[in-house]
C-alpha positions in Angstrom: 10.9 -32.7 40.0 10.6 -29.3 41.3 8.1 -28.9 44.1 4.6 -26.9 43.9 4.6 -23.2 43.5 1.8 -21.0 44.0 0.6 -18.7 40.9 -0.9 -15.8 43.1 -2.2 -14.0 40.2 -4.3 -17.3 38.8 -5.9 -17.3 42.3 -6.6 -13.4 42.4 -7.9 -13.8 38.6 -10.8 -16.0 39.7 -11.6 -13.9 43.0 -11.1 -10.3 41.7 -11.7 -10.5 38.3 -14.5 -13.3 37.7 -16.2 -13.4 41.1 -15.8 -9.3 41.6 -15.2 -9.8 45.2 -14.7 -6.1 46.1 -17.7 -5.5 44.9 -19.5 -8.3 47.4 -17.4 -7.7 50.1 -18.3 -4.0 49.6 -21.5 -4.7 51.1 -20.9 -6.2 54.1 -20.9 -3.5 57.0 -18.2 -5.5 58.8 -16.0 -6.5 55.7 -16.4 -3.3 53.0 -13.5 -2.2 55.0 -11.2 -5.1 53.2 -12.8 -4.5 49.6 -9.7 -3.1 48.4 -8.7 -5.0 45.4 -5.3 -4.1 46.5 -5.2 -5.3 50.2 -6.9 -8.4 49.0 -4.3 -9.0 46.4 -1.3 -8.1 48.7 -2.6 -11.2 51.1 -2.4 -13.6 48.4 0.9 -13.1 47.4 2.1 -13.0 50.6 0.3 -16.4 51.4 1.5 -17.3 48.2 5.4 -16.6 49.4 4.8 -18.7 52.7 3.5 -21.6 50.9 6.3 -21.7 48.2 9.3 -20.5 50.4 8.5 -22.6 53.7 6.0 -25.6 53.0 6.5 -27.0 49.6 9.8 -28.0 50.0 8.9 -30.1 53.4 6.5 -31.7 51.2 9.1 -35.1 49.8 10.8 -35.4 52.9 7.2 -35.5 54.6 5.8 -38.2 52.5 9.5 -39.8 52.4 9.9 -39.6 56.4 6.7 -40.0 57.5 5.1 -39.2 60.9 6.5 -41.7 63.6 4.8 -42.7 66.6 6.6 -44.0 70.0 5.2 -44.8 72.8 2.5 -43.0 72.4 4.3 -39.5 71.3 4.5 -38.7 67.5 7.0 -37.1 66.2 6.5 -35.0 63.1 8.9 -34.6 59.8 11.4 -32.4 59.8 11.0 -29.2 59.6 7.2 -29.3 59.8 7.3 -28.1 63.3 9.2 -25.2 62.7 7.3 -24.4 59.9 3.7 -24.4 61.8 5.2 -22.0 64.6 6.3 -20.1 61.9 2.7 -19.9 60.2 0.7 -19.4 63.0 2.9 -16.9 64.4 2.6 -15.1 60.9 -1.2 -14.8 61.8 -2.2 -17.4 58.7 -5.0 -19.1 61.1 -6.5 -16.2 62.0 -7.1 -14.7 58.7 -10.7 -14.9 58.6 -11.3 -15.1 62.8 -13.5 -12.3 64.6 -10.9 -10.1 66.0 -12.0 -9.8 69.2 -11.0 -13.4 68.9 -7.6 -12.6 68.4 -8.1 -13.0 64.6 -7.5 -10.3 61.7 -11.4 -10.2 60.7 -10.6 -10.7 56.6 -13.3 -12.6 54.1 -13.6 -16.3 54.4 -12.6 -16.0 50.9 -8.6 -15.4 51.5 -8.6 -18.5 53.5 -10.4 -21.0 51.0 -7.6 -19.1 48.4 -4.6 -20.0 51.4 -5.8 -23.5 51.9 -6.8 -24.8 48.6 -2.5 -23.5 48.2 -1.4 -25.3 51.4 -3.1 -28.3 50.8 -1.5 -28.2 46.9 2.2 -27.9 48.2 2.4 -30.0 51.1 -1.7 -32.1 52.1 -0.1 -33.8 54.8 1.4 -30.7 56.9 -1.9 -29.0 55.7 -3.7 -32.0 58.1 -3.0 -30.4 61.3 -4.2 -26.8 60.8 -7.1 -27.8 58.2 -9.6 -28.2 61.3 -8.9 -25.3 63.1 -11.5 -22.8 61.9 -14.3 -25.3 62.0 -13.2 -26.2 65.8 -13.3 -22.4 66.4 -16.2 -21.6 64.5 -17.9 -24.9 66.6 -17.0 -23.6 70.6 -18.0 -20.0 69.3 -21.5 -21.0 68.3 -21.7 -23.7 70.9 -19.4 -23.0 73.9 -19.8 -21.5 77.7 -18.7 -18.2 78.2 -15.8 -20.7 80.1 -14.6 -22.6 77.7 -15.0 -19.2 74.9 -12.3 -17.9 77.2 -10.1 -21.3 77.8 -9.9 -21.9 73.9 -11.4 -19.5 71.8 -8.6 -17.5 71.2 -6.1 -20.4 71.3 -7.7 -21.6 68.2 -8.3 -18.3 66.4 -4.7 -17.8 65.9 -3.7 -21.1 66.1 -1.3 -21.3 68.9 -3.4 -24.7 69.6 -4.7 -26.9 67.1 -7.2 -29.0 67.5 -9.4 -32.3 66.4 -12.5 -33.8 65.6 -12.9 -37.1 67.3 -16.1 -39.1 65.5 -14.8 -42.4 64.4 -14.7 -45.3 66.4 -13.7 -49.3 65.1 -17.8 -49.9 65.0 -18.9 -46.6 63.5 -17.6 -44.9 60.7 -20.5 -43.0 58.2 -23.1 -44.4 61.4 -22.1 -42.0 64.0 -25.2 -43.5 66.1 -23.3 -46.2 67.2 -20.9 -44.1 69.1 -20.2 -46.0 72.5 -17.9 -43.5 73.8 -19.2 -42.7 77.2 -19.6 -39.5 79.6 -19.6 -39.5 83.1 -20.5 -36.8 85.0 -17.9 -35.4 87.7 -19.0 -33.8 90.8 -17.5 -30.7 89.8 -19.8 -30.2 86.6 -17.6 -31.8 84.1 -17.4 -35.2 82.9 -15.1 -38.5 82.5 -14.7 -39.6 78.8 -13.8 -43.4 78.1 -13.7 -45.0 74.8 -12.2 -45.6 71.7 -11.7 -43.0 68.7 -9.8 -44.2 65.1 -8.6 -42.2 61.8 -8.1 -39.3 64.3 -6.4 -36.9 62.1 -3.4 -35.2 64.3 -5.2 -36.7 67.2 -1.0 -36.6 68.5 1.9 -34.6 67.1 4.7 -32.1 68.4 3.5 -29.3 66.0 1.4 -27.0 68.8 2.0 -27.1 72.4 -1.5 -27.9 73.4 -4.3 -29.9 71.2 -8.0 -29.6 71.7 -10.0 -32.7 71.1 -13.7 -32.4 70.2 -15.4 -35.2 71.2 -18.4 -36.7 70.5 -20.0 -39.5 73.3 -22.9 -40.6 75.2 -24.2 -39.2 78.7 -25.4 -42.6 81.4 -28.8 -41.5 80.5 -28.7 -40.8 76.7 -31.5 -42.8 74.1 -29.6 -44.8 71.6 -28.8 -43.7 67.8 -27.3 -40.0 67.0 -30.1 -38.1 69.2 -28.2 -40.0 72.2 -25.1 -38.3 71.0 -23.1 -35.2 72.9 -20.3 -32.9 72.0 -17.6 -32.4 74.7 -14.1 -30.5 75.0 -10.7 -32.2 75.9 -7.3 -30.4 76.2 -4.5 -32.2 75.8 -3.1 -30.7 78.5 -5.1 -28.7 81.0 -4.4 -25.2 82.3 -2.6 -26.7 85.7 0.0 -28.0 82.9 -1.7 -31.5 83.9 -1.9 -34.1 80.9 -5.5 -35.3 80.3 -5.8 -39.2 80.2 -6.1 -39.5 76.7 -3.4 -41.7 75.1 -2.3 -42.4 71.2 -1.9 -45.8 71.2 -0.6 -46.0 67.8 -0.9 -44.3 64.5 -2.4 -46.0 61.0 0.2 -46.5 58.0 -1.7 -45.4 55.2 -2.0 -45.1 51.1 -1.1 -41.8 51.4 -0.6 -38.3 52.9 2.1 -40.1 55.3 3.2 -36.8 57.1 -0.2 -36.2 59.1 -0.6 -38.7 61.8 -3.9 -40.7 61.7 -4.1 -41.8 65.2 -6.6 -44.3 67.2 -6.6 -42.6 70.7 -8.2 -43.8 73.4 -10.0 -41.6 76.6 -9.3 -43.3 80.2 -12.3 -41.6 82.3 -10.1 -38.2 80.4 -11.9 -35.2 82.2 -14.1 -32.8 79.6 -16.2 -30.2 79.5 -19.7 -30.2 77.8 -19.9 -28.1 74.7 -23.6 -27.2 74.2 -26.4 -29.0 75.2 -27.4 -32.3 76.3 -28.0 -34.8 73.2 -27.1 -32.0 70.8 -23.8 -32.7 69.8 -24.2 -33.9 66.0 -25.8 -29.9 66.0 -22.5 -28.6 67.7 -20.6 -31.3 65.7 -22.1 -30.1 61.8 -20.7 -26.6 62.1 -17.3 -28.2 62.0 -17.9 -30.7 59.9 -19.9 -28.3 56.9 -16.4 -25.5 57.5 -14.3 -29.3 56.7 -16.2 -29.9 53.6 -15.7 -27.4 52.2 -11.5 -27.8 53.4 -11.8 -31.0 51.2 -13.1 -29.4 48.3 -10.1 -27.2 48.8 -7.9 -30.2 49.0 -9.5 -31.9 45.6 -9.1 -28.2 43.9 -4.9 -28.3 45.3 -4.3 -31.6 44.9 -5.4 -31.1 40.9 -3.7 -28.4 40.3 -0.3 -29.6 41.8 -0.6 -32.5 39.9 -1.8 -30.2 36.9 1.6 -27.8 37.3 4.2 -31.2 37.4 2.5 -32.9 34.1 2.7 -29.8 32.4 5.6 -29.1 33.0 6.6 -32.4 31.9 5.0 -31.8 28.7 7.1 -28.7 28.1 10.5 -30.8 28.2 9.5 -34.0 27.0 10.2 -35.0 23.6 8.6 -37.9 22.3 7.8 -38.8 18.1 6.3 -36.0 16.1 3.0 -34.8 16.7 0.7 -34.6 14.2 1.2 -31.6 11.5 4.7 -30.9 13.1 6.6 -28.4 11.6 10.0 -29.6 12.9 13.0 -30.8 11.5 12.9 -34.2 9.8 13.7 -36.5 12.5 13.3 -34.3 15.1 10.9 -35.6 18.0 8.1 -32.8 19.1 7.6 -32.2 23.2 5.1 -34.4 24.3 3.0 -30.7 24.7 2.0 -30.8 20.9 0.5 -34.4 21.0 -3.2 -34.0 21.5 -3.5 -36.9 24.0 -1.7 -34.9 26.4 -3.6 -31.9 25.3 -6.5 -33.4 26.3 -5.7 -34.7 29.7 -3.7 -31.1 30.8 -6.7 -29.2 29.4 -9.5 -30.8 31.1 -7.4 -30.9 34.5 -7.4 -27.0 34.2 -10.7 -26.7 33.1 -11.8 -28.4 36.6 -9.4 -26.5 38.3 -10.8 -23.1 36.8 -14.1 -23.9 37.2 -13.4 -25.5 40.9 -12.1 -22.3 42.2 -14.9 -20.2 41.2 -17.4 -22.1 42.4 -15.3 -22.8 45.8 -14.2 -19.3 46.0 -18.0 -18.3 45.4 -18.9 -20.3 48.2 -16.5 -18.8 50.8 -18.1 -15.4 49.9 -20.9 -16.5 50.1 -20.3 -17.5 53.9 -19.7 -14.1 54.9 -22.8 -13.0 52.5 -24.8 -15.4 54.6 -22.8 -13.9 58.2 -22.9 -10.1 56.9 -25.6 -8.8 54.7 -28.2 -6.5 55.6 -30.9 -8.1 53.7 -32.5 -11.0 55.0 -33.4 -12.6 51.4 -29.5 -12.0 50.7 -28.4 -13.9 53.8 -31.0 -16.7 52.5 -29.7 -16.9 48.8 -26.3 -17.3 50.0 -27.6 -20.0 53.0 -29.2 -21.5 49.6 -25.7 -21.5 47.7 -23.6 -22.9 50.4 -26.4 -26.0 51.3 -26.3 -26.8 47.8 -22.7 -26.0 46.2 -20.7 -27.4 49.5 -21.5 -31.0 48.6 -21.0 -30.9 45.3 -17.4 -29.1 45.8 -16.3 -31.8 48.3 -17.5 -34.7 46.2 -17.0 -34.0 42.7 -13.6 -32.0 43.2 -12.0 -34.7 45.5 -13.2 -37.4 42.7 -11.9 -35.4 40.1 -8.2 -35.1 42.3 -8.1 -39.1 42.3 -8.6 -39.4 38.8 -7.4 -36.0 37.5 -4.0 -36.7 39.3 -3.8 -40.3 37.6 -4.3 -38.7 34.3 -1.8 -36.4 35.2 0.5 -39.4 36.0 -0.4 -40.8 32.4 1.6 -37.8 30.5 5.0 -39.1 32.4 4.6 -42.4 31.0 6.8 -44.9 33.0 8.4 -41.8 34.6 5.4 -41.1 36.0 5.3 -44.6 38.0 8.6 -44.0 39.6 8.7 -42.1 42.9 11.6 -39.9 41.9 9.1 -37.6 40.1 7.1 -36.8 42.6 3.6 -37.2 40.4 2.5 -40.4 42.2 2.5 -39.0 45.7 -0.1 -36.8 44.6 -2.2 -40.1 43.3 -1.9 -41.4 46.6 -2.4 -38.4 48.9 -5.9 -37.5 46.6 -7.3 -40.7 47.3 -8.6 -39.9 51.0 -10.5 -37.2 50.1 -12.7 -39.1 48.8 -13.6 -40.6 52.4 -13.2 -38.6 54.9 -15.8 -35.6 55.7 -18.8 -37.6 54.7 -17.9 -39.8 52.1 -18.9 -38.9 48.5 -22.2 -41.0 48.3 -23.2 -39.9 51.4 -22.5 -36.5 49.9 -24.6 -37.9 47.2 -27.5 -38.6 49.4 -27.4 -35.2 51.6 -28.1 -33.4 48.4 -30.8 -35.5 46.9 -32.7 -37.0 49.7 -32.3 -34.1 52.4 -32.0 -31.0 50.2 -33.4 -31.6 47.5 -36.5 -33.9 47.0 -38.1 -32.8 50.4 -38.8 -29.7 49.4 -40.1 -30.3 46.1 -36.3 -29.1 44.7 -37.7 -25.4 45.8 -34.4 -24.0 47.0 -32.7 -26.0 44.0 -34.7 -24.4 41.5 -34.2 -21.0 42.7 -30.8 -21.7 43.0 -30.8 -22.5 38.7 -33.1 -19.5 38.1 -30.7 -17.1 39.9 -27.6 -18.6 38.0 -29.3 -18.1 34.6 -30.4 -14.8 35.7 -26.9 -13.8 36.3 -25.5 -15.1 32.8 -28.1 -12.5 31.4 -25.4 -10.3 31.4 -23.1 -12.0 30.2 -22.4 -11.7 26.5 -22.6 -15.6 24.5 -23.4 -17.7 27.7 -26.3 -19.2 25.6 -24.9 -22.8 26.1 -24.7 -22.3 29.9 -28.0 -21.2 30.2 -28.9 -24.0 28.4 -27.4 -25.9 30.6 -29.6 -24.2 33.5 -32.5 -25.1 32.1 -32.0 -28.3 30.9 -31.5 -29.6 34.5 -34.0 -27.2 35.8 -36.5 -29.2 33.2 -35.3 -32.6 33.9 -36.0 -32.3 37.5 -39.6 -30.6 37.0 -40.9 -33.3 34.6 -39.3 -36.4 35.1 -37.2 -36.0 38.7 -39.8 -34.9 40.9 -43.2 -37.0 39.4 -41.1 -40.3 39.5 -38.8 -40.2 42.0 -41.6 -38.6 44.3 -44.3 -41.0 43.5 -45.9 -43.2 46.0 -45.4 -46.3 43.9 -42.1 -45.7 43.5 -39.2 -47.9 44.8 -38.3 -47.1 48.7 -34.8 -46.8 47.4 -35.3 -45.5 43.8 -33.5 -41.8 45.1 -30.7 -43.3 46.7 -29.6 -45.3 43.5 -30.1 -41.5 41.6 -28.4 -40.0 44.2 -24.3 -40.1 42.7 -25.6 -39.4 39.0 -27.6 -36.7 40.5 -24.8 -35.0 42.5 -22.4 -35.4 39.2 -25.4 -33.7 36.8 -25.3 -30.6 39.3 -21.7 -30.5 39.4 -21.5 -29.9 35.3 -23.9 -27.7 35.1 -22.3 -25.3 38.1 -19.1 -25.9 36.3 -20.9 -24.6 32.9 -22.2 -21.8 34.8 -18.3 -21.4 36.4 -17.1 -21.4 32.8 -19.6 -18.9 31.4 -18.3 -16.3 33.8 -14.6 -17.3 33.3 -14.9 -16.9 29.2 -16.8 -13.5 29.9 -13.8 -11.9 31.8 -10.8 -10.2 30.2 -7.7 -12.3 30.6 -9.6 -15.7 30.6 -7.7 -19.2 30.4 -8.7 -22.1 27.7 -10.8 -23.6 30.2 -14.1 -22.8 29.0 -13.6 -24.3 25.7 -11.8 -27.5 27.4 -14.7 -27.8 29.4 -17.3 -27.9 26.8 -15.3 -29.9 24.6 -14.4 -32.9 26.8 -16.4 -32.5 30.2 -19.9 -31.3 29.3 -20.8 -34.2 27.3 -21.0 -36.3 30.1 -23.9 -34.5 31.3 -26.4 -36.2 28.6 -24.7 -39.8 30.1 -25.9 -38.7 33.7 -29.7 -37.7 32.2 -29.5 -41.0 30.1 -28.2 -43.2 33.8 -30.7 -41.6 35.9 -33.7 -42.1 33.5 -32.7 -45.6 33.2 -33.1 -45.9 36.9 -36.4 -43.7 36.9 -37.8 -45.9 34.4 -37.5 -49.5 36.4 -40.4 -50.4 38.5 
């Protein structure tokens, strides 16, 4: 089956054309220079070229080959090293870096378009480079003037790449049990020793040099995650010295089999502190919110790869005749005219549709929240991105999993076999329901931190602004209905009973998944609203009210049921 290839003008629909980026962008002192419709445009489909023309086609072998460790070296598929010095090299990692950085200073919004692409046509490659602006971002906010000028440009333009090194065999989602500990060196840096697992490109031959972000525990540190510090660790130092950190081996996995998940241990490895003392989960978040949003990105690909191979599919394959056919007597119909396979392709690409706006929205809204002049714009978009980011990396990454089997369903038996390439995706989707916070605890940072704490204030605001903006837009009725309807649920029956001091201690947390899934259809109805209203749209917004929307009266109906029990 023929690998992934980018449609550039899908991608510059949504940005340009529903999200009127220029016109954002425009308004950003430091980014209206970039506004051009044109320049943005131009980037896509030259992104669009790399991703088709170098990195899909690594993407079978990949899987196939696999990522294979030896004494404690890993040795990446081939051609995926050549193909990362030839995209960093290109500039692709520095797309949206500061450029006295070293980066090109573009919108956020290029990149989520570039990686939601990479991760489509090859996720396991797409591993290595996917934490490198949320490392940079991280040392920028949170490093010394020395390590700013050790690594910052390094990572910018992605000559190194870099990790995030949480997990160890006793704490996974509960980072306060990190033992990992931090010595202190007479020279003002420290000596790491521990354990880390799932590190993702934690070893490989791609870059020259990998930075490890690490979190661990000072001598004197209190126990749980206030105990916690974030430190620095090259892989090799500027003396050309190796540190003392060691891939012991790497996992073999369900899925994305090109990107070495590595447990790596730190033998007394010398580091730098990043930040301050106890304050590395702060340091840590501004890497781990840029991820989430990566994942979203990923569950958005993923879909949509799996979306272009079953269609495809559908096109060629003839199976029966479908009802009302108009062919020949005997003649069997492609497998596109059945409506079962209607169904399944149309409700892919209305989650694909709707995914990219509200992910592509979200990226704006970054450099809205970076750029603007007006503090209650910077606080909207701080609003947007709190909100939206876990709903993107949960529902979207659900959607992948299940979107891609469904995908898998319109091959038949075909679809089983390896040869066609649909099952990988199946496979490769599954993790990204894990890592980054998994999706109930994504679940449970919506609900319990963001939302019921402050009364659902800045979720409230959030709906009014949404319906507010569908004023203008001619026959959104049944999205601002929508709007409302959740706006109402959560005023009358949310709130009072969720809030109430006779209620259960763990009433929210069994809300917190339906909750999460209510928001997501009613951002996708918004989504869709805007996608119908622009010239050019796809049949997305009518496969989205006919065969997703209806499952937002099941998630009132589940959450009441749980409201309701004493």
């Amino acid at each position: 089956m023929n690998a992934y290839q980018p449609r550039p003008e899908s991608h510059s629909f949504i940005l340009l054309q529903v999200l009127r980026a220029p016109e954002v962008l425009a308004e950003l002192p430091l980014l209206a220079e970039h506004a051009e419709p044109a320049l943005l445009t131009q980037v896509i489909e030259e992104a669009s070229k790399f991703v088709g023309e170098v990195l899909a086609p690594l993407n079978r072998e990949g899987d196939e080959v696999g990522a294979q460790w030896k004494a404690g070296a890993v040795t990446m598929p081939p051609g995926f090293r050549q193909a990362y010095q030839a995209f960093w090299q290109a500039g692709w990692p520095s797309l949206a870096c500061a450029a006295e950085d070293g980066g090109q200073g573009l919108p956020t919004a290029l990149e989520a378009v570039l990686h939601e692409m990479l991760n489509a046509a090859n996720h396991g490659w797409t591993m290595a480079p996917g934490l490198l602006h949320g490392a940079y971002e991280c040392l920028k906010h949170h490093g010394s003037d020395d390590i700013k000028a050790r690594y910052l440009e390094k990572l910018a333009t992605g000559e190194w790449l870099a990790t995030m090194c949480l997990t160890e065999p006793h704490a996974g989602s509960d980072l306060g049990l990190v033992r990992t500990r931090a010595t202190p060196l007479p020279d003002g840096r420290f000596a790491l020793s521990g354990t880390k697992i799932f590190i993702s490109g934690g070893e490989h031959d791609l870059s020259d040099n990998i930075v490890h972000l690490v979190l661990a525990r000072l001598p004197d540190a209190p126990p749980g995650p206030k105990g916690l510090s974030l430190f620095v660790v090259p892989k090799f130092h500027e003396d050309g010295s190796r540190s003392a950190v060691y891939c012991e081996r790497i996992e073999e996995k369900m899925g994305i089999h090109a990107s070495p998940t590595c447990v790596m241990r730190f033998e007394e490895a010398v580091a730098s502190l990043v930040g301050e003392p106890g304050k590395g989960l702060n340091a840590m978040f501004v890497m781990m919110n840029a991820a989430r949003l990566l994942v979203g990105l990923q569950g958005i690909g993923l879909l949509d790869a799996a979306w272009q191979k079953a269609n495809a599919y559908a096109q060629e394959r003839r199976q029966m005749r479908a009802p009302g056919s108009a062919s020949k007597a005997g003649e069997a119909d492609h497998i596109a005219l059945h409506p079962a396979m209607q169904r399944i392709l149309l409700t892919q690409r209305a989650w694909i549709d709707t995914g990219r706006v509200l992910a592509y929205r979200t990226a704006l809204e970054l450099d809205v929240q970076k750029h603007h002049p007006e503090a209650a714009r910077r606080e909207s978009a701080a609003r947007w991105c709190s909100l939206v980011t876990p709903v993107l990396k949960s529902a979207w990454t659900e959607q992948a999993f299940s979107g891609a089997s469904a995908c898998l369903q319109v091959f038949g038996g075909h679809g089983y076999v390896r040869e066609w390439g649909i099952e990988q995706h199946v496979r490769d989707a599954r993790v990204a329901m894990i890592y980054e916070g998994t999706n109930e605890i994504q679940a449970i940072d919506l609900l319990l931190r963001k939302t019921l704490p402050d009364g659902a204030t800045a979720l409230q605001a959030l709906l009014v602004e949404l319906h507010g903006d569908l004023d203008r837009v001619p026959e959104a009725g049944a999205a601002r209905d929508a709007l409302q309807a959740l706006g109402e649920f959560i005023r009358t029956e949310l709130l009072p009973l969720a809030s109430a001091a006779s209620a259960p201690a763990d009433r929210a947390h069994w809300l917190a998944d339906d909750f999460l899934r209510a928001l997501a259809l009613v951002l996708m109805a918004w989504a869709s609203a805007r996608i119908g209203a622009t010239p050019g749209a796809s049949q997305a917004p009518a496969a989205f009210w006919r065969f997703v929307w209806p499952e937002f009266e099941m998630r009132q109906r589940m959450m009441r049921t749980t409201l309701a029990r004493g």
